[in-house]
PQR file of N, CA, C, O and H, with PARSE charges and radii, in Angstrom:
ATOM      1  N   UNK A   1     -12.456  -0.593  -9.260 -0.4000 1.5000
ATOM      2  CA  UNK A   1     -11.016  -0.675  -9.244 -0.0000 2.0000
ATOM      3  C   UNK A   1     -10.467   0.706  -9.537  0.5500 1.7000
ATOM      4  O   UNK A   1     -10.923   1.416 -10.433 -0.5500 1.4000
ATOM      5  N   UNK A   2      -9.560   1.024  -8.816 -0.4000 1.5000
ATOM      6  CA  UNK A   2      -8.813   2.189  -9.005 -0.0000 2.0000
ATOM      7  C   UNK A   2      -7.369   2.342  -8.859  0.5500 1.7000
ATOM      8  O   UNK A   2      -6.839   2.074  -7.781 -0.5500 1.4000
ATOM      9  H   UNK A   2      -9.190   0.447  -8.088  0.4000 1.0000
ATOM     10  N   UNK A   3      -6.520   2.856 -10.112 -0.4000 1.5000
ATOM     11  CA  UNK A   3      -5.391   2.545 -10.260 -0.0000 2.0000
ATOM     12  C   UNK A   3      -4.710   4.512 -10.915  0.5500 1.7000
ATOM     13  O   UNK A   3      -5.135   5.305 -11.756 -0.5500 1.4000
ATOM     14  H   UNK A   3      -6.950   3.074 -10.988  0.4000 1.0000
ATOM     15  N   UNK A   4      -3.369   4.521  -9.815 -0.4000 1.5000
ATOM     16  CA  UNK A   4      -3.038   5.583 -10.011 -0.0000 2.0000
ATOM     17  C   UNK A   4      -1.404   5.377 -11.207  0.5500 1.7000
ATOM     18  O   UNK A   4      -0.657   4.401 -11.285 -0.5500 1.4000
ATOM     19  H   UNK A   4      -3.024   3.877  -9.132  0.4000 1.0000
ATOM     20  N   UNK A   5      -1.346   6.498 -11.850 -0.4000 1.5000
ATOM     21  CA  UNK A   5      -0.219   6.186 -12.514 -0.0000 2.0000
ATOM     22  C   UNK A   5       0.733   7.871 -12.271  0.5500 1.7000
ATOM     23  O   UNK A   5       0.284   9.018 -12.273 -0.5500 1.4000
ATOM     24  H   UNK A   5      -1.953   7.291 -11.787  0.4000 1.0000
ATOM     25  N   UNK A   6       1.789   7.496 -12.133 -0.4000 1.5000
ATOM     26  CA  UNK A   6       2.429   9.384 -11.208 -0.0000 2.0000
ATOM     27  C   UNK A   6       2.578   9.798 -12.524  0.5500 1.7000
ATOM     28  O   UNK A   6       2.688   9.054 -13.498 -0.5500 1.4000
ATOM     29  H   UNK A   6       2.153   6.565 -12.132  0.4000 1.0000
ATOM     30  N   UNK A   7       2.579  11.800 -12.515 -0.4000 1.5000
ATOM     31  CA  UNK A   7       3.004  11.725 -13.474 -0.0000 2.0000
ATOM     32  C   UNK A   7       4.495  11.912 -14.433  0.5500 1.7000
ATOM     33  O   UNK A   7       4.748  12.378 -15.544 -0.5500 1.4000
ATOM     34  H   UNK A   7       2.490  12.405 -11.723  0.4000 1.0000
ATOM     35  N   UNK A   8       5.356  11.220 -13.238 -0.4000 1.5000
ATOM     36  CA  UNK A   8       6.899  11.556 -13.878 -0.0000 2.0000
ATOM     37  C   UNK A   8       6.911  10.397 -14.703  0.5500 1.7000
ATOM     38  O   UNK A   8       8.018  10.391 -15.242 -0.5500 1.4000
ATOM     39  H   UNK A   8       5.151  10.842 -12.336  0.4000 1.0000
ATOM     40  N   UNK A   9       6.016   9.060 -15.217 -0.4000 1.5000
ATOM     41  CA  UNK A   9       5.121   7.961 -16.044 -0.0000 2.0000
ATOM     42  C   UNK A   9       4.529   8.081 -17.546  0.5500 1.7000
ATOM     43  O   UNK A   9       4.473   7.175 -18.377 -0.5500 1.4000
ATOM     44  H   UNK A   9       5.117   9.064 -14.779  0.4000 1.0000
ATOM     45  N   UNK A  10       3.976   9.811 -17.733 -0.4000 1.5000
ATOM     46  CA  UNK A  10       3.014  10.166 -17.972 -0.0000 2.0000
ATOM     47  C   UNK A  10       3.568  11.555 -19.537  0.5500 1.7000
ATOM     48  O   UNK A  10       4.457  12.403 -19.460 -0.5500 1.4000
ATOM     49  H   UNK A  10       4.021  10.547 -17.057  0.4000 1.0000
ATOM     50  N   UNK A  11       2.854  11.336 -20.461 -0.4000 1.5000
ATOM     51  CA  UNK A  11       2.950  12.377 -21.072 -0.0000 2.0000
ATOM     52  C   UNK A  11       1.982  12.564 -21.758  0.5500 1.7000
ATOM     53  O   UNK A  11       1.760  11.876 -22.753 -0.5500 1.4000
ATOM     54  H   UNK A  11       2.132  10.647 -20.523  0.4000 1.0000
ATOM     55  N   UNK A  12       0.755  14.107 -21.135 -0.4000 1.5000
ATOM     56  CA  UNK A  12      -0.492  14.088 -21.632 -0.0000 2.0000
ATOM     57  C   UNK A  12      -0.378  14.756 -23.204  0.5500 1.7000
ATOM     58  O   UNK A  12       0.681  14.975 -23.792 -0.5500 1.4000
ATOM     59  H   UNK A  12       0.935  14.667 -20.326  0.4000 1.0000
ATOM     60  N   UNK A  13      -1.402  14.951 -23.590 -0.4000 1.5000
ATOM     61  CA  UNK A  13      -1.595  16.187 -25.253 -0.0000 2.0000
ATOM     62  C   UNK A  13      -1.848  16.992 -24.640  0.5500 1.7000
ATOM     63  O   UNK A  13      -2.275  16.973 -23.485 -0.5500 1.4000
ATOM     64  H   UNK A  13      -2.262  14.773 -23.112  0.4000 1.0000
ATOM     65  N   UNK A  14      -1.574  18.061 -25.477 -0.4000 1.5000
ATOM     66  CA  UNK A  14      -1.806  19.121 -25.277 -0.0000 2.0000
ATOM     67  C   UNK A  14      -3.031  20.107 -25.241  0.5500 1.7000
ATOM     68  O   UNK A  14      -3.417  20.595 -26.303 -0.5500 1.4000
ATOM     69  H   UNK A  14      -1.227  18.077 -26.415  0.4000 1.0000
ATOM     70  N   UNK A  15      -3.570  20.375 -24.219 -0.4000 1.5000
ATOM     71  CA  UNK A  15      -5.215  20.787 -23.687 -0.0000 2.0000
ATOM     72  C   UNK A  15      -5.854  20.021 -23.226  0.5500 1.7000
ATOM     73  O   UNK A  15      -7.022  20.240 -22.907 -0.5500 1.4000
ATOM     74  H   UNK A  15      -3.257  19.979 -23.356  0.4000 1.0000
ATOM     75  N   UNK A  16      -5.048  18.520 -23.010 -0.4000 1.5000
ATOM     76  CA  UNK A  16      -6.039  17.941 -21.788 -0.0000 2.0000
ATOM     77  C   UNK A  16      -5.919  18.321 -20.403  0.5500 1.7000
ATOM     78  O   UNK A  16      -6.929  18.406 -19.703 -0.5500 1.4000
ATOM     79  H   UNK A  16      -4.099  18.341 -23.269  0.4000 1.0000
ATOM     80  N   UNK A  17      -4.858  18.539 -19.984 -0.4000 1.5000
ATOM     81  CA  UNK A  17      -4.607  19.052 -18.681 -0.0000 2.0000
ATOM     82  C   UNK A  17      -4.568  20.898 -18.318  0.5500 1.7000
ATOM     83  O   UNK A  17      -3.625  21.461 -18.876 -0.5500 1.4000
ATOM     84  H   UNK A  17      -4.037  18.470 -20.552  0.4000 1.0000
ATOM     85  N   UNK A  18      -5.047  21.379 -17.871 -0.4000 1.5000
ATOM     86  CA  UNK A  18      -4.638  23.006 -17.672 -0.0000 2.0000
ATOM     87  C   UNK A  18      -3.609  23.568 -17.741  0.5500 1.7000
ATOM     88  O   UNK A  18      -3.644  24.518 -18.523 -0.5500 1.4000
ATOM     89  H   UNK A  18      -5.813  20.922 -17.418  0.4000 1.0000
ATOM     90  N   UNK A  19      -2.542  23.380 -17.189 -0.4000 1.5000
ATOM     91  CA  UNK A  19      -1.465  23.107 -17.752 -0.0000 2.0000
ATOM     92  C   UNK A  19      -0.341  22.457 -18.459  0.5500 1.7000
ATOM     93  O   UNK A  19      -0.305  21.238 -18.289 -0.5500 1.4000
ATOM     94  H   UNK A  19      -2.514  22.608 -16.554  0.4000 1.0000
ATOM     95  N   UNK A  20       0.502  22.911 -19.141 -0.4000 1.5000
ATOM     96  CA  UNK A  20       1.653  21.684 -19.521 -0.0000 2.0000
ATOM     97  C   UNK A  20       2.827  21.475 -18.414  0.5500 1.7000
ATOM     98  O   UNK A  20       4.003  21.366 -18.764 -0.5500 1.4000
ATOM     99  H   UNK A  20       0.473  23.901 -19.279  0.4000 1.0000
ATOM    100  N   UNK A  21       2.428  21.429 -17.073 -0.4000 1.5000
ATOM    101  CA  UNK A  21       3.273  20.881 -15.802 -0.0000 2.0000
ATOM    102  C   UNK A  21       2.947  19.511 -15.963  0.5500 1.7000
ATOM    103  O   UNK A  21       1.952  19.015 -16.490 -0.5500 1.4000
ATOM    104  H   UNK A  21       1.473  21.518 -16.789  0.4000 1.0000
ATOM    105  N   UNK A  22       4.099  18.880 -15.343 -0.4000 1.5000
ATOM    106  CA  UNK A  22       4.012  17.244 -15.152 -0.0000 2.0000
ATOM    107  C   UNK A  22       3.842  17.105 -13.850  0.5500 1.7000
ATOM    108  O   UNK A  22       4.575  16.452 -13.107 -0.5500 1.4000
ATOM    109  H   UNK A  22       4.908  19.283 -14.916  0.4000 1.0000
ATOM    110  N   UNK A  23       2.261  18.097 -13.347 -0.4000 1.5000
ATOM    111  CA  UNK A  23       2.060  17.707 -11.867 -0.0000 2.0000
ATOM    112  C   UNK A  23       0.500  17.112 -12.106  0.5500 1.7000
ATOM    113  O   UNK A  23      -0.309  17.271 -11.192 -0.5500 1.4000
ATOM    114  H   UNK A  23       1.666  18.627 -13.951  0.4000 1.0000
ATOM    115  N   UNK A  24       0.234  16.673 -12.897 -0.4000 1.5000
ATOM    116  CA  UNK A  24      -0.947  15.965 -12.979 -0.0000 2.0000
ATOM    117  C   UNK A  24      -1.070  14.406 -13.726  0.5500 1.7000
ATOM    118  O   UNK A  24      -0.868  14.049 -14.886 -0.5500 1.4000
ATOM    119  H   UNK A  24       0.891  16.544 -13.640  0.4000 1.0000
ATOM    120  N   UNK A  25      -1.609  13.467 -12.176 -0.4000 1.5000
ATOM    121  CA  UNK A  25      -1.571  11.684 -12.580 -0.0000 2.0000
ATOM    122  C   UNK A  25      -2.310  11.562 -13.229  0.5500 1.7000
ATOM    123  O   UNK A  25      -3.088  12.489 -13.456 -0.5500 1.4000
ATOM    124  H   UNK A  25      -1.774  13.757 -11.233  0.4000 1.0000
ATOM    125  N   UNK A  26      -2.418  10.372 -13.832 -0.4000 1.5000
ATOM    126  CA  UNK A  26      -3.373  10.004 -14.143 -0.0000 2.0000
ATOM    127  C   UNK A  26      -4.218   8.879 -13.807  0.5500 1.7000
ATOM    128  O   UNK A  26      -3.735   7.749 -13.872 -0.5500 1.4000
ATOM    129  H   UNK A  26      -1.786   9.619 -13.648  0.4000 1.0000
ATOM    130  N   UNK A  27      -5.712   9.089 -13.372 -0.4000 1.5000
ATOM    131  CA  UNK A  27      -6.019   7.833 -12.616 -0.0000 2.0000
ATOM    132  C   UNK A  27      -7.212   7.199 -13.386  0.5500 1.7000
ATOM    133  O   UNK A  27      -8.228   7.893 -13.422 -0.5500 1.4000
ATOM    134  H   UNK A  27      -6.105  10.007 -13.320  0.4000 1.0000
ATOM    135  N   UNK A  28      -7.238   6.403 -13.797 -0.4000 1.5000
ATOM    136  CA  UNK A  28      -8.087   5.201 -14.832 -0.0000 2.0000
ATOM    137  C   UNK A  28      -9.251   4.597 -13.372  0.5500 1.7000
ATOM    138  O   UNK A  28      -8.957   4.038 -12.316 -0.5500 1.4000
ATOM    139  H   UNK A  28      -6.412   5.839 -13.769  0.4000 1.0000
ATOM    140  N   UNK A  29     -10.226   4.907 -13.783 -0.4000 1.5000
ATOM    141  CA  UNK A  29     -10.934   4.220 -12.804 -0.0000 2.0000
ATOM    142  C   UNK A  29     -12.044   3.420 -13.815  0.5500 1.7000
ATOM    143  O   UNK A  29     -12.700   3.896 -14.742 -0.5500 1.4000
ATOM    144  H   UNK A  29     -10.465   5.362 -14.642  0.4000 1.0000
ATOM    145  N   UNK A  30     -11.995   1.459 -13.080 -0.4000 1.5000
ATOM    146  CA  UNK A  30     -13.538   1.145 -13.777 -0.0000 2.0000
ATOM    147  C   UNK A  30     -14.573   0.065 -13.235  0.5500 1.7000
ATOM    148  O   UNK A  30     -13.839  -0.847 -12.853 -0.5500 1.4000
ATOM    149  H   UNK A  30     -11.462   1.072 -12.328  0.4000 1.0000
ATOM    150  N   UNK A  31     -15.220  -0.122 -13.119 -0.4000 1.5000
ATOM    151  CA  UNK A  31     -16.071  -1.066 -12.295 -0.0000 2.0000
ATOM    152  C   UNK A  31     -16.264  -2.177 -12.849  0.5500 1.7000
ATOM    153  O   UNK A  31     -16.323  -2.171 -14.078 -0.5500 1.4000
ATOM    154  H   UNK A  31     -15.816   0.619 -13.430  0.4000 1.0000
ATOM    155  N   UNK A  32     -16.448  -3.677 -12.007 -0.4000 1.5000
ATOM    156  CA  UNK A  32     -17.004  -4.408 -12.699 -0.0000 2.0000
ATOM    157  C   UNK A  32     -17.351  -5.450 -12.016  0.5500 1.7000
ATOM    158  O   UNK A  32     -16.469  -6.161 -11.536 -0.5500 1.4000
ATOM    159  H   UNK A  32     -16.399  -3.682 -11.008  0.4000 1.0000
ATOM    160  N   UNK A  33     -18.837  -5.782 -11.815 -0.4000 1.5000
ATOM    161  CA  UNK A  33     -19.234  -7.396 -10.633 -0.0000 2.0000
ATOM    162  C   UNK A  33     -18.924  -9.117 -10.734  0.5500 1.7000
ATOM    163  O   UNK A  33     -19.147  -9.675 -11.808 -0.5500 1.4000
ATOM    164  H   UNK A  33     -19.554  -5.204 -12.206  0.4000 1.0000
ATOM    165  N   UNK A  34     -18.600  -9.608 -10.007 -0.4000 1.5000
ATOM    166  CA  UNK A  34     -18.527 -10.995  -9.962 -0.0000 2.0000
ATOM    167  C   UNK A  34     -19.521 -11.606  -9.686  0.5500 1.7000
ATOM    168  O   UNK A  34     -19.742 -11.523  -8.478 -0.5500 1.4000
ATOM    169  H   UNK A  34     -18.419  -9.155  -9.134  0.4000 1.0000
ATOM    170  N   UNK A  35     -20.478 -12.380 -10.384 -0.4000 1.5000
ATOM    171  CA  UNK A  35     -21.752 -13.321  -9.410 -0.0000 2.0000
ATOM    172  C   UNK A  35     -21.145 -14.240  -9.042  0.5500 1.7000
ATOM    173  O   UNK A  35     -21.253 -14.656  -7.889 -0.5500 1.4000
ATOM    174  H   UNK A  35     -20.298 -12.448 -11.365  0.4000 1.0000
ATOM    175  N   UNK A  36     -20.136 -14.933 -10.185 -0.4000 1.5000
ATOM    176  CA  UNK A  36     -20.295 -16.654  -9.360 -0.0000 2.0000
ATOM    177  C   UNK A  36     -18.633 -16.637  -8.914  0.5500 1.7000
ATOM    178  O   UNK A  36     -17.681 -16.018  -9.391 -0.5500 1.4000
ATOM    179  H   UNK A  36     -20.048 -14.595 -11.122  0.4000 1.0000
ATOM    180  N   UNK A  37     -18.729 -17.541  -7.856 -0.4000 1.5000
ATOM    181  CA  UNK A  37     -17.325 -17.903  -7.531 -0.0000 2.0000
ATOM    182  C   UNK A  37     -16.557 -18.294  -8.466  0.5500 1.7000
ATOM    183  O   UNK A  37     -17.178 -18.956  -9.298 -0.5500 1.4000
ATOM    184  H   UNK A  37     -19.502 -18.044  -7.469  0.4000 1.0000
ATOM    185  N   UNK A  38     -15.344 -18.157  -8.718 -0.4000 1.5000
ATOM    186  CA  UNK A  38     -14.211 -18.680  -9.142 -0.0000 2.0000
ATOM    187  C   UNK A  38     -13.153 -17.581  -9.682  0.5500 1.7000
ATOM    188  O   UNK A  38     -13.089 -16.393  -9.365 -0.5500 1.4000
ATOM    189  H   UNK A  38     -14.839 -17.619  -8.042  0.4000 1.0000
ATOM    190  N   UNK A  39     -12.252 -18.382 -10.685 -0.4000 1.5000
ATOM    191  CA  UNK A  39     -10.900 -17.278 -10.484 -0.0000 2.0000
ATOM    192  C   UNK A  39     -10.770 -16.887 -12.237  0.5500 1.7000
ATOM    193  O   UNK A  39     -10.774 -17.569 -13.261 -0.5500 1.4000
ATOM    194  H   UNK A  39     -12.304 -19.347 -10.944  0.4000 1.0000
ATOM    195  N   UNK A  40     -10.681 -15.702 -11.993 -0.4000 1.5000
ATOM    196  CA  UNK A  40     -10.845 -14.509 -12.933 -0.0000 2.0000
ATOM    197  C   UNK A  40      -9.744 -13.865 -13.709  0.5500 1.7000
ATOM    198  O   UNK A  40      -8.990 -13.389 -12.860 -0.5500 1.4000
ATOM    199  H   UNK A  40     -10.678 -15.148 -11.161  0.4000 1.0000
ATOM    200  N   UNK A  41      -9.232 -13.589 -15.021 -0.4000 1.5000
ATOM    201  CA  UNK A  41      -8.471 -12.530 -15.516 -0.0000 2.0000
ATOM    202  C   UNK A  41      -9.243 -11.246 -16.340  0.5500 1.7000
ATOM    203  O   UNK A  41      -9.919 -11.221 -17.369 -0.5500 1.4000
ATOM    204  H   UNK A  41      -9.845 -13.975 -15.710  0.4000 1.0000
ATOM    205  N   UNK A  42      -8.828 -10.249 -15.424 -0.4000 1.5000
ATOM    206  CA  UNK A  42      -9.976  -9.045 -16.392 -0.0000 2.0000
ATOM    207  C   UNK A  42      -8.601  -8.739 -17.284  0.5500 1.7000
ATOM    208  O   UNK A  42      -7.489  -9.197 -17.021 -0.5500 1.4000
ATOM    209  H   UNK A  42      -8.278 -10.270 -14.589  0.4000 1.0000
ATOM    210  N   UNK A  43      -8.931  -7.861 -18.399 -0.4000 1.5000
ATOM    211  CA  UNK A  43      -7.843  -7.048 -18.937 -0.0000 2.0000
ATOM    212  C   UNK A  43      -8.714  -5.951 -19.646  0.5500 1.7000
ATOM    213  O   UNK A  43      -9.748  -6.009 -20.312 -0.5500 1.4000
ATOM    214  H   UNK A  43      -9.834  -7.489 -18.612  0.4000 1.0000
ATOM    215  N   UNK A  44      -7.805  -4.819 -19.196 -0.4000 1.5000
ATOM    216  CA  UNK A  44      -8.334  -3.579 -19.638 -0.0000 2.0000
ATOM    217  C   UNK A  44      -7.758  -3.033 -20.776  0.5500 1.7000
ATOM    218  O   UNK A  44      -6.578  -3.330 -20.963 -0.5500 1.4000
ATOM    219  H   UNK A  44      -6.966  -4.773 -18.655  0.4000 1.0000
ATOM    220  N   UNK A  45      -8.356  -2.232 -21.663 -0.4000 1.5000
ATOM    221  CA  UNK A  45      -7.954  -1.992 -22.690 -0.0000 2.0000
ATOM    222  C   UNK A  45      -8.603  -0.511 -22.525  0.5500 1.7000
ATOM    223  O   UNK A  45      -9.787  -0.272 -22.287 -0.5500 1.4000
ATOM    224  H   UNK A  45      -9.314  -1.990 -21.511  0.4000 1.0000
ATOM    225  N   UNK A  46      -7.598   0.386 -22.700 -0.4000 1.5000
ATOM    226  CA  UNK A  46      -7.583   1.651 -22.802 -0.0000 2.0000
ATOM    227  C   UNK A  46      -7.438   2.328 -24.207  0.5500 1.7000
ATOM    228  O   UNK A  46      -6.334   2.454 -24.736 -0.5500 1.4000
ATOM    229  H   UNK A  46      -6.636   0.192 -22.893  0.4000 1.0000
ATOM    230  N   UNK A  47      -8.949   2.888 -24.965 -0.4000 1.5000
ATOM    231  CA  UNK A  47      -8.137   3.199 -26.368 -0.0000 2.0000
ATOM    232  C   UNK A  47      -7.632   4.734 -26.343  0.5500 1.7000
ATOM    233  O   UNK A  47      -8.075   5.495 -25.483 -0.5500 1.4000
ATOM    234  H   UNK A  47      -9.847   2.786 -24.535  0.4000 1.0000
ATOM    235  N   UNK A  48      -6.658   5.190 -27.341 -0.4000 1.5000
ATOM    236  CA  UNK A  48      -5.819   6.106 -27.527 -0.0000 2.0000
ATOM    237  C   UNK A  48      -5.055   6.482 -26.743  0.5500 1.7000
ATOM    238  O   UNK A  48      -4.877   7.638 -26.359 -0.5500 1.4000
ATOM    239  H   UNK A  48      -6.298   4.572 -28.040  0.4000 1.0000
ATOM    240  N   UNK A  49      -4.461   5.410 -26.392 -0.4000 1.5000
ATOM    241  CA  UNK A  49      -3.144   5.400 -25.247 -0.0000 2.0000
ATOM    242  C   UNK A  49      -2.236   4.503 -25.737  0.5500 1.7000
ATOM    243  O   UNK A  49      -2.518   3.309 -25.846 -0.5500 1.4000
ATOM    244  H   UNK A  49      -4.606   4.471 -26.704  0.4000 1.0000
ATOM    245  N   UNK A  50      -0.998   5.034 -26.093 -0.4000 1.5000
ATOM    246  CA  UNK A  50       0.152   4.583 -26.266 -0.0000 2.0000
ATOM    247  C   UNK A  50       1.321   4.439 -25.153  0.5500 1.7000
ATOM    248  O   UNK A  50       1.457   5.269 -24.254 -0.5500 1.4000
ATOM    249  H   UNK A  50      -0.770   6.003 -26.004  0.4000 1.0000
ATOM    250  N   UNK A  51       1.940   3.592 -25.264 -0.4000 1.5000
ATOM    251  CA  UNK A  51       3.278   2.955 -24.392 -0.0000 2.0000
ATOM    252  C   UNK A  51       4.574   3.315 -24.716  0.5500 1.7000
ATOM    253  O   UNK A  51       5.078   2.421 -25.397 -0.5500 1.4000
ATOM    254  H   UNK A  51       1.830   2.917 -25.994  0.4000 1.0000
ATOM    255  N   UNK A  52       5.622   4.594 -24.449 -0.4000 1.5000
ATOM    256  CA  UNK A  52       6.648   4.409 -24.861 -0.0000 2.0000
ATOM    257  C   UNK A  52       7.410   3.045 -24.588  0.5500 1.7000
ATOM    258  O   UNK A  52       7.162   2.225 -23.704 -0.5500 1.4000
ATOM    259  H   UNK A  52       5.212   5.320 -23.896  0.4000 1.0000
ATOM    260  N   UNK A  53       8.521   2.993 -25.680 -0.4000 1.5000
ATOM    261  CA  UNK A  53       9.513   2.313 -25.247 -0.0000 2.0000
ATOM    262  C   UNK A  53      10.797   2.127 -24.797  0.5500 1.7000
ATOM    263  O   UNK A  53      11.187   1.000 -24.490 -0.5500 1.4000
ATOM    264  H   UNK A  53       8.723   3.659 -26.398  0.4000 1.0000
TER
END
């Protein structure tokens, strides 16, 4: 699964990105298999990520 987030969304720390421009997304990517049929809720949990409000 791959999920993009823009970054006018987005406010990184400082030295994760090369610069401090808000031209870099951020994209969460993660895998995960189904064997048996039926219907599914995944939920992802991202730690040290906060949500403004």
């Amino acid at each position: 699964m791959y999920y993009r987030i823009p970054s006018q969304f987005v406010t990184l720390d400082p030295g994760v990105a090369p610069t401090g421009e808000a031209i870099y997304n951020v994209n969460p990517r993660f895998a995960f298999r189904l064997l048996v049929v039926g219907t599914y809720e995944v939920t992802i949990r991202i730690p040290k990520v906060s949500r403004k409000a």
